[in-house]
N, C-alpha and C positions, 0 to 999 in steps of 0.2 A: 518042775525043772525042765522036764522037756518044750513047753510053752515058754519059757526064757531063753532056750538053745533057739527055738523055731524064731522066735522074734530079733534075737539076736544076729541071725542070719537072713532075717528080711530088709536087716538094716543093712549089714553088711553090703548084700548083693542090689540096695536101693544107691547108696553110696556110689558103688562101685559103677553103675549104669549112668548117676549122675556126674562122676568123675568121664566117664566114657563119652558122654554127650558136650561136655566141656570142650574135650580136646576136638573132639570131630566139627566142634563149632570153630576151633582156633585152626585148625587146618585148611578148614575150608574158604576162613578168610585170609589167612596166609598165599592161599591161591589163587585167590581172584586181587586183594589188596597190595600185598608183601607184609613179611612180618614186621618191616618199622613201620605201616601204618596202619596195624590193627592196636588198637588197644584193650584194656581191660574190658571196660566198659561193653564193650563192639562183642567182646567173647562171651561176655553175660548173656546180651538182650540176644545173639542167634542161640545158642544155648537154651535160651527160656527160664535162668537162675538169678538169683539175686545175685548183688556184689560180694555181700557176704559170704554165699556159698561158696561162691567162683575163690573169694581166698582161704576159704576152710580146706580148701584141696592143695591152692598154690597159690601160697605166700607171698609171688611176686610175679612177674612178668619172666623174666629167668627162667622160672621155675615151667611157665607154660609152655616154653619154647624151646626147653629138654624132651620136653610130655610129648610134642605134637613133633621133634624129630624121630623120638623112638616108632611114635605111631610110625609117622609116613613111611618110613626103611621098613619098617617092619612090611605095612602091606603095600609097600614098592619097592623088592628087593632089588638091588643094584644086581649085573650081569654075573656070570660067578668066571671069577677073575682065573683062579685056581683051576676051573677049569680049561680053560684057556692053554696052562701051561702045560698040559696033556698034547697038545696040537706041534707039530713041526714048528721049528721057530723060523721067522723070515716072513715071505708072503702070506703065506697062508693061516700063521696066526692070525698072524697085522688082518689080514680081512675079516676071519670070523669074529678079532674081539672089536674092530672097529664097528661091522655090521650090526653087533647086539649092543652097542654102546651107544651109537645112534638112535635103535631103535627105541634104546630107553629113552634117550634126549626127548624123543616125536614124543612120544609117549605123555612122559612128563615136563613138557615143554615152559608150560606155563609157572608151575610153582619151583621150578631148578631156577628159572627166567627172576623170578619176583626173591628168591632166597638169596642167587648172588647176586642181583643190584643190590640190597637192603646187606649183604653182609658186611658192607660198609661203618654201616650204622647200630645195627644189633648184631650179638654174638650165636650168628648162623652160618651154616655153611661149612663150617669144618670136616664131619666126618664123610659130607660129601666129597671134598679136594683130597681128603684121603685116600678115599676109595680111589680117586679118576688117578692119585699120585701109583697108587700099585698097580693100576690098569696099564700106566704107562710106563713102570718097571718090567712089567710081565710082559708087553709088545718089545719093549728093548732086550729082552735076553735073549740072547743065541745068534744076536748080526754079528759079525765079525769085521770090525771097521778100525781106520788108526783114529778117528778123531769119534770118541762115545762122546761128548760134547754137540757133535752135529745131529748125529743120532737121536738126542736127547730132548735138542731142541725141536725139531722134525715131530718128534713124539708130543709134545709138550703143544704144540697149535694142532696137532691131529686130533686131539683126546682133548680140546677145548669146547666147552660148550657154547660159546658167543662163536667160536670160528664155525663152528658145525650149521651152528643160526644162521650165520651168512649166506654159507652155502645152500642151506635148504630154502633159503627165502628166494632166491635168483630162479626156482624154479626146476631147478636138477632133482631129475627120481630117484630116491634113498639111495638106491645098488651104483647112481651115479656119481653120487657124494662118495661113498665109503671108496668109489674107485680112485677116480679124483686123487684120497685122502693117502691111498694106499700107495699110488703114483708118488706122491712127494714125496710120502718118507725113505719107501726104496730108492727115488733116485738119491736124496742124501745121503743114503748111506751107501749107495754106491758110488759116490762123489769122495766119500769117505774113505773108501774102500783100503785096507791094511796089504801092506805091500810087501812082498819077499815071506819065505815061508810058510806055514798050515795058517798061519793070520791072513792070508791073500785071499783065500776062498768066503765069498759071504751067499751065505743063505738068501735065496729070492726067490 
């Protein structure tokens, strides 16, 4: 019995390593390729597995590219938003969450770069624009403006990862960008600015 428990858990933990090697092979061409141009095939032979293996785990394509999101977020956690909202709202969030949101972009440049071109085409990229959607709730709480619209928008090309591209490609040092970035939104929303009453006062 105990030689069935032991073998039954060599399997287990064999599986599970060759499940593990799968995905690290699908990520890593997700990275260099994009996920609409790796295929099955492509995830086997870096891998080292058969076809058959590769769908003894995952059924389909779909299925690989749940696996290899969970991975990636997992060990590249996004900035932690929540904390954020601990900071004075106004300039001085705007800078600290723009600065660590950037530094993920640098970070992970390449495969954020290759996930939204391709989300076009495959069903990637979601819980990424989620995340970047609350990054850019939590920079908008606490201005005090008449038009949240303007604000929003401001927010919405700050917290962009192609506009960030831009800027970082012209040659501007990070702390340059994130100023820059921090500059537009304040002035919109002092453009913005709510007029007569405790609404007149905006955080900067």
């Amino acid at each position: 019995m105990k030689q069935r428990r032991y073998t039954l858990r060599q399997r287990a933990e064999s599986q599970a390593q060759t499940r593990q090697r799968i995905v690290e092979a699908a990520v890593a061409l997700h990275g260099t390729l994009g996920p609409a141009h790796t295929t099955m095939s492509a995830v086997a032979e870096r891998a080292g597995v058969q076809r058959h293996t590769l769908y003894r785990h995952f059924p389909d394509e779909l299925a690989v590219l749940r696996a290899c999101s969970q991975h990636f977020i997992g060990t590249h956690p996004l900035p932690d938003v929540h904390a954020w909202g601990r900071v004075a709202p106004g300039r001085r969030r705007l800078g600290k969450g723009l600065a660590e949101l950037y530094a993920y972009f640098a970070t992970n440049r390449q495969m954020i770069g290759n996930v939204l071109r391709d989300a076009e085409f495959v069903p990637v990229g979601a819980g990424f624009r989620q995340a970047i959607d609350e990054a850019a709730r939590t920079l908008a709480d606490g201005w005090r403006v008449s038009s949240p619209e303007r604000l929003r928008s401001a927010l919405r090309l700050a917290t962009d990862f192609f506009a960030w591209r831009l800027l970082a490609d012209t040659g501007l040092e990070p702390s340059s960008v994130t100023g820059l970035m921090t500059d537009m939104v304040a002035g919109a929303a002092r453009a913005g600015r709510a007029t007569g009453g405790r609404g007149s006062r905006l955080r900067d």
